[in-house]
N, C-alpha and C positions, 0 to 999 in steps of 0.2 A: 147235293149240298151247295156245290160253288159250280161256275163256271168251267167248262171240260173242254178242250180240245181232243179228245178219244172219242168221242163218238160222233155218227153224221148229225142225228137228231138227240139230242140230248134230253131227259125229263127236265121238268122247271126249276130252278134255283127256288132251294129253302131255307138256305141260310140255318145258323147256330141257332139263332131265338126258335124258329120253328121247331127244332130239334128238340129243345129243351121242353117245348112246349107235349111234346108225341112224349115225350122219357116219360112225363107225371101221367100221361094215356094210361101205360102197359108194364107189365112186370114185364115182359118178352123180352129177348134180345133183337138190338138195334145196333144196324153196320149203313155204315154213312159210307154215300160212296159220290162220285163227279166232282173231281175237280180236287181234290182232297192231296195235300201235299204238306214237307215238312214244316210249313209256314204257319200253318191251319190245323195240324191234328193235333195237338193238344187241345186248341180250344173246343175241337168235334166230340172229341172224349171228356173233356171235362161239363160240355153241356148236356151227357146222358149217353152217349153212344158208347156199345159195347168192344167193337172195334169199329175199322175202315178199312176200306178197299183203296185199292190203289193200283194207276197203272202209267200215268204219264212221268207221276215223280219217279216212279221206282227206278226206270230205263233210261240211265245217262243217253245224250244222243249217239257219245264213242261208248258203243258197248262192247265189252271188252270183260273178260270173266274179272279181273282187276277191277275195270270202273261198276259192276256194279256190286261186286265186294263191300268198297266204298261209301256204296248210296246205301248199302244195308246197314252198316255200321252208323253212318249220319241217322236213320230210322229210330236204326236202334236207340242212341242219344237222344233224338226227339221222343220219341213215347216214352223209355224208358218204366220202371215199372208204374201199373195204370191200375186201379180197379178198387 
Protein backbone atom coordinates (compact mmCIF):
# COMPACT_ATOMS: atom_id res chain seq x y z
CA UNK A 1 0.00 0.00 0.00
CA UNK A 2 2.54 2.67 1.35
CA UNK A 3 5.96 2.75 1.82
CA UNK A 4 7.62 -0.01 4.51
CA UNK A 5 10.60 -0.03 6.21
CA UNK A 6 9.85 -4.25 7.18
CA UNK A 7 11.03 -5.47 4.44
CA UNK A 8 14.41 -5.57 2.34
CA UNK A 9 12.50 -5.63 -1.07
CA UNK A 10 9.25 -4.37 -0.75
CA UNK A 11 6.26 -4.87 -3.58
CA UNK A 12 5.44 -1.44 -5.35
CA UNK A 13 3.40 1.29 -3.60
CA UNK A 14 -0.37 1.27 -4.69
CA UNK A 15 -1.56 3.74 -2.83
CA UNK A 16 -5.69 4.22 -1.56
CA UNK A 17 -7.06 5.09 -5.27
CA UNK A 18 -5.46 1.83 -6.58
CA UNK A 19 -7.18 0.07 -3.78
CA UNK A 20 -10.37 1.45 -4.48
CA UNK A 21 -10.04 0.88 -7.84
CA UNK A 22 -9.33 -3.61 -7.28
CA UNK A 23 -12.62 -3.19 -4.37
CA UNK A 24 -15.21 -2.43 -7.54
CA UNK A 25 -12.70 -5.82 -9.24
CA UNK A 26 -13.95 -8.53 -6.66
CA UNK A 27 -16.47 -9.52 -4.16
CA UNK A 28 -13.29 -11.34 -2.45
CA UNK A 29 -11.61 -10.30 0.55
CA UNK A 30 -8.91 -7.57 0.37
CA UNK A 31 -6.05 -7.07 3.32
CA UNK A 32 -3.76 -4.18 2.48
CA UNK A 33 -0.64 -4.65 3.89
CA UNK A 34 3.25 -2.23 3.49
CA UNK A 35 3.51 0.33 5.27
CA UNK A 36 0.00 0.52 6.77
CA UNK A 37 -0.19 2.48 10.12
CA UNK A 38 -2.56 4.40 12.54
CA UNK A 39 -2.17 7.28 10.33
CA UNK A 40 -3.50 5.48 7.17
CA UNK A 41 -5.84 2.73 8.08
CA UNK A 42 -8.89 4.28 8.20
CA UNK A 43 -8.48 5.59 4.93
CA UNK A 44 -7.14 1.71 3.69
CA UNK A 45 -10.61 0.42 5.04
CA UNK A 46 -12.73 3.04 3.95
CA UNK A 47 -11.40 2.71 0.37
CA UNK A 48 -12.60 -1.16 0.17
CA UNK A 49 -10.11 -3.15 2.14
CA UNK A 50 -11.43 -5.73 4.34
CA UNK A 51 -8.65 -5.54 6.96
CA UNK A 52 -4.81 -4.81 7.22
CA UNK A 53 -1.81 -6.18 8.15
CA UNK A 54 0.47 -4.59 10.08
CA UNK A 55 3.81 -4.86 11.66
CA UNK A 56 6.03 -1.66 12.01
CA UNK A 57 3.13 0.26 13.69
CA UNK A 58 2.17 -2.34 15.95
CA UNK A 59 5.80 -2.72 17.82
CA UNK A 60 6.62 0.28 19.93
CA UNK A 61 10.59 0.43 19.57
CA UNK A 62 10.44 0.04 23.84
CA UNK A 63 8.56 -3.17 23.78
CA UNK A 64 7.51 -3.82 26.77
CA UNK A 65 4.19 -6.02 27.42
CA UNK A 66 2.90 -2.39 28.61
CA UNK A 67 3.97 -0.46 25.44
CA UNK A 68 2.39 -2.65 23.31
CA UNK A 69 -0.69 -3.01 25.51
CA UNK A 70 -0.74 0.63 24.53
CA UNK A 71 -0.37 0.52 20.61
CA UNK A 72 -3.26 -2.09 20.75
CA UNK A 73 -5.49 0.19 22.50
CA UNK A 74 -4.42 3.25 20.01
CA UNK A 75 -5.46 0.56 17.12
CA UNK A 76 -8.19 -0.25 18.66
CA UNK A 77 -9.34 3.63 18.69
CA UNK A 78 -8.16 3.96 15.07
CA UNK A 79 -10.28 1.20 13.43
CA UNK A 80 -12.69 1.06 15.74
CA UNK A 81 -15.79 -0.58 14.43
CA UNK A 82 -15.32 -0.98 10.46
CA UNK A 83 -17.48 -2.78 7.97
Amino acid sequence: MFPTQSKINPDPVVGVERLRAWRRLTARPLVAIGGVTRDNARSVLEAGADSVAVIGDLLPLNCSAASISERMKGWQRTIGPHG
